[in-house]
C-alpha positions in Angstrom: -2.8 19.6 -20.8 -5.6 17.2 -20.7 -8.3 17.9 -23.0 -12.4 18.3 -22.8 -12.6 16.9 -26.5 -14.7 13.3 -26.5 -15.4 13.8 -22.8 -18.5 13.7 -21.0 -19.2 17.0 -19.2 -19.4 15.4 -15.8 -15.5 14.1 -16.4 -14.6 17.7 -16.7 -16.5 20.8 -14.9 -14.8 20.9 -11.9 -12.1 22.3 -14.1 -14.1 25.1 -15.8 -14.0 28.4 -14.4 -17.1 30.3 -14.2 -18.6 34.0 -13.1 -20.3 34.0 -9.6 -23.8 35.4 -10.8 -27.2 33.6 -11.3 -27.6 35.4 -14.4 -26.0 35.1 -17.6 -24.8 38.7 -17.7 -20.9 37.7 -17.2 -18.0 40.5 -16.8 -20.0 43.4 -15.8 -19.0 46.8 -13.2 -19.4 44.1 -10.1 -16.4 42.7 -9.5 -17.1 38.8 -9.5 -15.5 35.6 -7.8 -13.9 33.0 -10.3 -15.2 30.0 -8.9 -14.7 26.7 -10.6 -17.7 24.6 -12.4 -18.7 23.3 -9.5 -19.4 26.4 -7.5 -16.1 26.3 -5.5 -15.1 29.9 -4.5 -11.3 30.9 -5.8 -9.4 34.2 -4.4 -9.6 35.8 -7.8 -12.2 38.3 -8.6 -12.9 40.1 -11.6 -15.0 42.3 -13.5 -14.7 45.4 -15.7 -13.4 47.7 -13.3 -10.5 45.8 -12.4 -9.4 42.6 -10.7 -8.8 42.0 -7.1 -7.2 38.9 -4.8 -8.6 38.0 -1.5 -7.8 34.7 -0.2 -11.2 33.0 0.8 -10.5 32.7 4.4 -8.0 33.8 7.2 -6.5 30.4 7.3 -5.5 31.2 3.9 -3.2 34.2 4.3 0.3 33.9 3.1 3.4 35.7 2.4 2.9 35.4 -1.5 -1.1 35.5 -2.1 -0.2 37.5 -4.9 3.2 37.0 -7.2 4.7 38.2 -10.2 7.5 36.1 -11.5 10.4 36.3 -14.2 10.4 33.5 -16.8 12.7 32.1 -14.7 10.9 31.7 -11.5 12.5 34.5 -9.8 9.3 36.6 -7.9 9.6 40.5 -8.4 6.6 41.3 -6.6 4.9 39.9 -3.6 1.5 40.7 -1.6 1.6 39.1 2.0 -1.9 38.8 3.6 -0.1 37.4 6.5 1.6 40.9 7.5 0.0 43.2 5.4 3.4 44.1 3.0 3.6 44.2 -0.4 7.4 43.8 -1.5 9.4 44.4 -5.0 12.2 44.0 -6.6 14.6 41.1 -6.7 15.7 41.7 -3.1 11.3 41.4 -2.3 12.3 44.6 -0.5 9.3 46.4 1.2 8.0 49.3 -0.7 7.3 51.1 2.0 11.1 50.8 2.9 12.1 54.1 4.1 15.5 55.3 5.7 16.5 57.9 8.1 19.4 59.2 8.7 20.5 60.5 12.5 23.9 61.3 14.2 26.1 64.3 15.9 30.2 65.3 15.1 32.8 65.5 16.7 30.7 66.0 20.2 32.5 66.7 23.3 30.9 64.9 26.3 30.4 64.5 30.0 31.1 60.8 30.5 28.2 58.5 31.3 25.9 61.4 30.2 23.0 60.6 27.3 22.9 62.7 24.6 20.6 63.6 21.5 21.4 63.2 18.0 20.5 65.6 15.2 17.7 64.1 13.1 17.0 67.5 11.6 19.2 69.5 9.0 19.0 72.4 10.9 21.4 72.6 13.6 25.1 73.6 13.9 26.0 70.8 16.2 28.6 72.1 19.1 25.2 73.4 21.0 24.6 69.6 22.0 27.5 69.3 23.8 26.2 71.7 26.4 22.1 69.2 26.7 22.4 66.4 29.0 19.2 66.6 30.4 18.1 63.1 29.5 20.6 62.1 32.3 23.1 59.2 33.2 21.0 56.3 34.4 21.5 53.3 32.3 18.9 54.1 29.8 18.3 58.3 28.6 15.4 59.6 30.7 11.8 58.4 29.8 10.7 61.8 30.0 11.7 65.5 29.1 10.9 69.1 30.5 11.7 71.5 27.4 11.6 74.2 30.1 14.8 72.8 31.8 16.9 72.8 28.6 20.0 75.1 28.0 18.0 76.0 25.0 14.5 75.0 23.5 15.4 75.4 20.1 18.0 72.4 20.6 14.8 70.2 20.7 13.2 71.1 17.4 16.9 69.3 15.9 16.5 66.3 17.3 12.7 65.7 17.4 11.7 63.2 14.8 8.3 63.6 14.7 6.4 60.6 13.6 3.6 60.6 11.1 2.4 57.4 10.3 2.5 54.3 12.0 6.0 52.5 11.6 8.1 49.1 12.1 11.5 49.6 12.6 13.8 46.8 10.6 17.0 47.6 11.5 19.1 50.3 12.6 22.8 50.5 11.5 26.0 52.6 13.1 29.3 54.5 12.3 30.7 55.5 15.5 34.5 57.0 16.3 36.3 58.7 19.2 39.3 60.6 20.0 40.2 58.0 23.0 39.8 54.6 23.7 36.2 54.6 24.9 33.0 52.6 24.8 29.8 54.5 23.5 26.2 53.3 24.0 23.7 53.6 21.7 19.8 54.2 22.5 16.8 54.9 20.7 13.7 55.5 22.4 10.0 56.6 21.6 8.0 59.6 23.3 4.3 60.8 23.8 4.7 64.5 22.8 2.7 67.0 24.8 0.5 69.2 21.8 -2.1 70.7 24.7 -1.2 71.7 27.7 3.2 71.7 28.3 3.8 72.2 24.4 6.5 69.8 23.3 7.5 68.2 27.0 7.8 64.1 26.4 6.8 61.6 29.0 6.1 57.5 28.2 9.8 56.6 27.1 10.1 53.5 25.3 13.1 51.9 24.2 13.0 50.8 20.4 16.7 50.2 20.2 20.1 49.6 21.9 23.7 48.9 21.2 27.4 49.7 22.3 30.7 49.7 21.1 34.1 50.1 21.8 35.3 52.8 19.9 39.0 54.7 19.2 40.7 57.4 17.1 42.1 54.9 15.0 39.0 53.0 13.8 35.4 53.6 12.6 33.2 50.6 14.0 30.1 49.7 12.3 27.3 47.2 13.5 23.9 47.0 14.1 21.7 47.9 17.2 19.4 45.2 19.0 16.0 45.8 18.4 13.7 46.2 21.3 10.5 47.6 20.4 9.8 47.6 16.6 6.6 49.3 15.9 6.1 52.7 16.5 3.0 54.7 16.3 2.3 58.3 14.7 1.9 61.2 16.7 5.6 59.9 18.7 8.8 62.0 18.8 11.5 59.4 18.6 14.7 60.3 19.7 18.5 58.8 19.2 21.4 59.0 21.6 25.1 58.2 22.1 26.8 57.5 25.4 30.5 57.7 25.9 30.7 56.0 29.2 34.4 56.0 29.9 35.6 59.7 29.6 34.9 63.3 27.8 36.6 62.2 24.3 34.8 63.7 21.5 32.8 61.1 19.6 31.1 61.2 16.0 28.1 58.5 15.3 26.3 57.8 11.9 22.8 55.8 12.9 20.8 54.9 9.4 17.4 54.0 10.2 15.7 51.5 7.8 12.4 51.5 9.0 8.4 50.4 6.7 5.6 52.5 7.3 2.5 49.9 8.4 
């Protein structure tokens, strides 16, 4: 490292590192900007309270404004300006990383129908078998009238009520059948009604989709296409399985691994 010894200042005060202040109080309950000798503005501010890192413009956002490394080099912890995550670990997994886990057993269909799966633990699951009402079109029904359902209280187990705003990452499936059948997958995203026609949806939104051929002698796994990542709070997101060759009972795992924004 170079030193200041036998130097003139003016050789060397671009390279000190100074408070931002005019007065010569130094660390005080302000959090200050390390600039360098020269006045130049870092990202790095400190003061007795604590320390804080803000890059010093927006063309200056990044995906590691803030790291933590082994001795090594290996980062373990990781603050992106760019997209507003902070990740961990030696994956850099998001720590708002969250997972949620939906799916229906051993459900005995109408073929070509759309139906829910159980995101609650709540619900003995043969009373889906009877709730088609999100149709047979080519995507489940962008909208729902909880007053047409065999049963209301179906609803409440396969309502996943969002509370905070969301990005969806990846959803993963376990799917089986008693037949030789192909299943398709959905995931959409609802406006709940909280005023007026308590708990009808309207504004379907497909997040996700996916299909596979499944049989009694196999469990496929995969991952669905994502079509519609983020997802605001206040939605009811809903999953579903299609079996759209015949009525062979089908059982589907979805994991959800989904960051809260």
């Amino acid at each position: 490292m170079p030193t200041f010894q036998g130097n003139p200042l003016a050789n060397f005060y671009k390279r000190i590192m100074q408070v931002s202040q005019s007065s010569n109080t130094g660390f005080d309950n302000s959090s200050r900007i390390i600039e360098s000798g020269d006045g130049v503005s870092s990202a790095v501010a400190i003061g007795k309270a604590g320390l804080s890192v803000k890059p010093t413009s927006t063309a200056l956002d990044a995906t590691g404004n803030f790291n933590v490394q082994t001795a090594g080099g290996d980062q373990i912890l990781q603050a992106n300006t760019t997209d507003s995550t902070v990740k961990a670990g030696a994956s850099l997994a998001n720590v708002l990383t969250m997972h949620k886990s939906m799916g229906t057993y051993d459900l005995t269909p109408t073929a070509g129908y759309h139906y829910p799966l159980v995101a609650n633990n709540m619900h003995f699951e043969t009373a889906l078998a009877a709730d088609n009402a999100f149709g047979n079109g080519t995507d489940p029904a962008t909208t729902l009238d909880v007053s047409g359902l065999t049963a209301q209280e179906n609803a409440v187990a396969y309502y996943w009520f969002i509370q905070h705003n969301i990005t969806l990452d990846a959803i993963r499936f376990l799917v089986t059948a008693d037949g030789s059948v192909t299943t398709n997958m959905h995931l959409l995203s609802y406006t709940l009604d909280t005023s007026s026609n308590h708990g009808d949806l309207s504004a379907g939104v497909v997040c996700a989709s996916g299909t596979a051929s499944a049989t009694a002698t196999t469990i496929k796994t995969g991952t669905m296409t994502l079509d519609s990542a983020n997802i605001d709070s206040g939605k009811v997101v809903i999953a579903f399985i299609e079996n759209a060759t015949d009525t062979s009972d089908v059982s589907i795992n979805l994991d959800v691994y989904y960051h809260i924004r």
